[in-house]
C-alpha positions as CSV (number, residue, x, y, z in Angstrom):
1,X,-8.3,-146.9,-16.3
2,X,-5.3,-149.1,-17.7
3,X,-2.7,-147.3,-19.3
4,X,-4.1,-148.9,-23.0
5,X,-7.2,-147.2,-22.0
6,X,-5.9,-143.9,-22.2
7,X,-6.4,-141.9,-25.5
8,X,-3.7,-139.6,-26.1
9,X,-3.6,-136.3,-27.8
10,X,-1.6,-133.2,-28.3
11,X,-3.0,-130.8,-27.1
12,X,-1.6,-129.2,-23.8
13,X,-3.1,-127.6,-21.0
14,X,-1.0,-124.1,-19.7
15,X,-2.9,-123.7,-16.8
16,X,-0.1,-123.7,-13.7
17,X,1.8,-121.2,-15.8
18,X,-1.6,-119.0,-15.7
19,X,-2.3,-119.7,-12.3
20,X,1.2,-118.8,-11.1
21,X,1.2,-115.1,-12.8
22,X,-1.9,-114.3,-11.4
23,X,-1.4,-115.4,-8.4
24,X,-4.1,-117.8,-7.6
25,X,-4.7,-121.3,-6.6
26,X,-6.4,-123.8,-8.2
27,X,-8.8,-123.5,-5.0
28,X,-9.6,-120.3,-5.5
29,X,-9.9,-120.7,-9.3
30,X,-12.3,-123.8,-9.0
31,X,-14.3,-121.5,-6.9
32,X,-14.2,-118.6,-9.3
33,X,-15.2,-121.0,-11.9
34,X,-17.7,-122.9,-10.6
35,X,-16.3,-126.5,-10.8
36,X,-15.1,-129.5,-8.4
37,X,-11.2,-129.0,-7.4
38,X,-11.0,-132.4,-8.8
39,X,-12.1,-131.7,-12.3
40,X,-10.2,-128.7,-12.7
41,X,-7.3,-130.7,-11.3
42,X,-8.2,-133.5,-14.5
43,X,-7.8,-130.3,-16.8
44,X,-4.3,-129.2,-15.0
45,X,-3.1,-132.6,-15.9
46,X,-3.9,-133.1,-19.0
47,X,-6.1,-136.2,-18.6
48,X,-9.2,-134.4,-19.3
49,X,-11.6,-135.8,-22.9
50,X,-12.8,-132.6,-23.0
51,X,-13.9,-129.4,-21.8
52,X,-17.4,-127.5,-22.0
53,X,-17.2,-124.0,-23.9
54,X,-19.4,-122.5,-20.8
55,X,-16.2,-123.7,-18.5
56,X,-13.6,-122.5,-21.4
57,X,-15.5,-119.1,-21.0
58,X,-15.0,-118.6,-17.7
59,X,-11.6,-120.0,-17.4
60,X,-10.9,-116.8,-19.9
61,X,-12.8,-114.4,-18.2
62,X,-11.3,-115.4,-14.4
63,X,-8.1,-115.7,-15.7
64,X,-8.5,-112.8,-18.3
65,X,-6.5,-115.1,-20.7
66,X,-7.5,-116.6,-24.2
67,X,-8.2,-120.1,-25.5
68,X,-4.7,-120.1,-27.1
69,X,-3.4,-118.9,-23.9
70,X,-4.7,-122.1,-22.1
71,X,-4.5,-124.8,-24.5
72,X,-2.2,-125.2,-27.1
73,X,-1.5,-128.2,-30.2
74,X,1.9,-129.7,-29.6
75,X,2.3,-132.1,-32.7
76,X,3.9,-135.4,-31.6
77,X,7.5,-135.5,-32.9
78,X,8.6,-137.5,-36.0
């Protein structure tokens, strides 16, 4: 995917900081969760187009966490 390709947004993705406090890799939480390293790694990254509820779900309930702890809206600046 070419750089134009890329659609850009604001909203950011808090999971190293989440991962780090509890203690876990992303290993382990792909397990937890169900999903490819590699698609949880897209999330990490912010390059992810979206993200099923079911998988926002148990993000929150592995990482005992809510939405707003995982994602936030950072506006771009003026």
């Amino acid at each position: 995917m070419s750089p134009a390709e890329v659609e850009h947004h604001a909203i950011a993705v808090h999971l190293d900081e989440l991962l780090k406090a509890r203690g876990m890799t992303l290993a382990e939480l792909a397990d937890r969760v169900g999903v490819t390293n590699v698609n949880l790694s897209i999330l990490k990254n912010g390059r992810a187009k979206a993200i099923r509820f079911s998988t926002l779900t148990k993000l929150c309930e592995v990482l005992e966490c809510q939405p707003g702890d995982l994602l936030t809206y950072e506006p771009p600046a003026l």
